[in-house]
Residue, then its C-alpha position, 0 to 999 in steps of 0.5 A: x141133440x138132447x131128447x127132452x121129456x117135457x115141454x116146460x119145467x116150471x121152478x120155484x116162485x110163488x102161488x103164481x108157478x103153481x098155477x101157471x103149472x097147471x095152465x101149462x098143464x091144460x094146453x096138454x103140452x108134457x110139464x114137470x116141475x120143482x120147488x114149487x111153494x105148495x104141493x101142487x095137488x093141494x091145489x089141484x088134485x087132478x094136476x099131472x104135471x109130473x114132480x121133480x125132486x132135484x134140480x138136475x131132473x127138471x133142468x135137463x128134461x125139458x126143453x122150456x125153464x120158466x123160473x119166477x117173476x122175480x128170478x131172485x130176490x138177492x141177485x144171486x140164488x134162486x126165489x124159490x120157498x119149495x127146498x130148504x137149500x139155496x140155489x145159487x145162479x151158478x148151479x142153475x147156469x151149470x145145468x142148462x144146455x144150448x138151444x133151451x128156451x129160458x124165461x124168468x123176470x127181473x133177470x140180472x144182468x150177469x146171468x142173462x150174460x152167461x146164459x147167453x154165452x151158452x146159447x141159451x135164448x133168455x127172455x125177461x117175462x118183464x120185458x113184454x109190456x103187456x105183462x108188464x102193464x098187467x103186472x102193475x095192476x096186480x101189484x097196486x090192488x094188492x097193495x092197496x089191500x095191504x093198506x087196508x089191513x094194516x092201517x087204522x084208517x080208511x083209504x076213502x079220503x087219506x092223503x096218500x103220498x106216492x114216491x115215484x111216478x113210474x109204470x107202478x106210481x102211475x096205475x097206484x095213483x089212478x087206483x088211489x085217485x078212484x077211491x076218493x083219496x087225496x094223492x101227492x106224486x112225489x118223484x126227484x124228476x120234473x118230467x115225471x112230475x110233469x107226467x103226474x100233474x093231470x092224475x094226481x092232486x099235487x105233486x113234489x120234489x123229494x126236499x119239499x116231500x121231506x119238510x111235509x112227510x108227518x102230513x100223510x096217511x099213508x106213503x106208497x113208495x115204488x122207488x128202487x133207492x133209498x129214498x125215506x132216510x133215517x133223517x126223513x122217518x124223524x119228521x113221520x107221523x106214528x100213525x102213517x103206514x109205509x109200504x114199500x113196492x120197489x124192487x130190491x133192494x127197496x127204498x126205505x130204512x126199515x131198521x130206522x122205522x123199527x127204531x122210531x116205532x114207524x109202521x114200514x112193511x115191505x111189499x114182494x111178489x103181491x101178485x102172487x099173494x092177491x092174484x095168482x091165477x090172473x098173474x099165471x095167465x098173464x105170463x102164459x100169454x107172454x110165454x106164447x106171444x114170444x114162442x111166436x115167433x121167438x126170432x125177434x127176442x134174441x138180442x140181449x139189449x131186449x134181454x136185460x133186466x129191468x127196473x121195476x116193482x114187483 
């Protein structure tokens, strides 16, 4: 039976690892961590949690591995700013042992798999819908603030065109819809078309979007699938502001937009860059709503990784 230091290793990410560190911190449960985005007593100079300098140190000594939301952006190393080398899922697999608790989001498939084959209990942060729903929050208040920044324009009365009517389209339509914007859901399904008929202003199919995409201020796209083509950029206004939100590997060709002097920005891990702190509490909260009790988490249908904006 290992005989683990600390609680919690909290590893990689962005601004949200270093706060949930610190949360974790004020519980006063025993916290190390590792590559961490920013040196964390640049941020909270009375942080105990105790720095590792490898992998290894941090894995092995503790009982808990809360890695980022998402676990990775390439599905095969590590989201992780802190160290200069890649760490690929393999080295992390390698490390754990039977009986830790490891929790992440955005968790691919084949490393929930092996963990699982570890006896590793795997739980996805983004399947709670609570942080999911939270998560959608963050992420349409920090894109909107992207929008604004970027564009020339104001929000106040744009037509905005938003490209899928998920969990992400759903929270950007009523937040656009409140700020007096003109809103067009866009989706390829009639029932989430359907869906966006009370809140939206119209609603579209992707062949009538493409005959009418020069027409927007600003396009919102939370579809995981290439979805604004070459040949859709070439009917875009110059003027028009693309923000992508969709999880990798997005949903836009950005090397088309470049070529056609189309402003298109991809949009990762806006909760960490506009809300970290809330963000951090958030997964605190569904790190504790699974430990009690943890029993009823454990099948891997529950575990496997979602398709969402992040």
């Amino acid at each position: 039976m290992n005989q683990f230091r600390y609680d919690y290793a909290v590893i990689g990410g962005d601004l949200r690892q270093v706060y949930l560190a610190n949360e974790l911190e004020k519980t006063g449960r025993p916290v190390c961590h590792f590559a961490l985005c920013q040196p964390v007593k640049q941020f909270f100079p009375e942080n105990h949690s105790h720095p590792f300098t490898t992998l290894e140190a941090a894995v092995t000594n503790a009982r808990r591995i809360v890695c980022p939301i998402p676990l990775s952006k390439d599905q095969d190393s590590l989201n992780q700013s802190g160290v200069k080398k890649n760490i690929h899922f393999k080295q992390l697999l390698s490390l754990l042992a039977p009986g830790q608790l490891f929790f992440a989001g955005c968790i691919p498939d084949d490393f929930s798999k092996e963990a699982c084959k570890k006896s590793i209990l795997v739980y996805d942060l983004m399947k709670d819908p609570i942080l999911s729903y939270f998560n959608t929050i963050a992420t349409a208040e920090g894109v909107i603030c992207e929008a604004i920044r970027l564009s020339p324009v104001n929000l106040h009365k744009s037509r905005c065109a938003v490209l899928g009517y998920g969990k992400c389209g759903r929270t950007l339509t009523d937040d656009l819809k409140s700020m007096r914007c003109y809103v067009t859901v866009v989706s390829a399904f009639e029932e989430e078309l359907a869906q966006a008929v009370p809140s939206a202003d119209e609603v579209l199919d992707f062949s009538s979007f493409s005959n009418r995409i020069g027409q927007y201020d600003f396009i919102f796209n939370t579809v995981p699938a290439l979805v604004l083509t070459k040949e859709a950029l070439l009917c875009a206004n110059p003027v028009t502001r693309i923000l992508d939100i969709a999880s990798f590997p997005g949903g836009v060709d950005f090397d088309a937009a470049k070529e056609l002097n189309i402003s298109a920005v991809s949009c990762p891990g806006l909760p960490g860059k506009y809300a970290p702190l809330s963000s951090a509490r958030a997964i605190l909260q569904s790190i504790r709503s699974f430990e009690t009790p943890y029993s009823g988490h454990t099948s891997h249908k529950e575990r496997s990784s979602p398709k969402l904006c992040l």
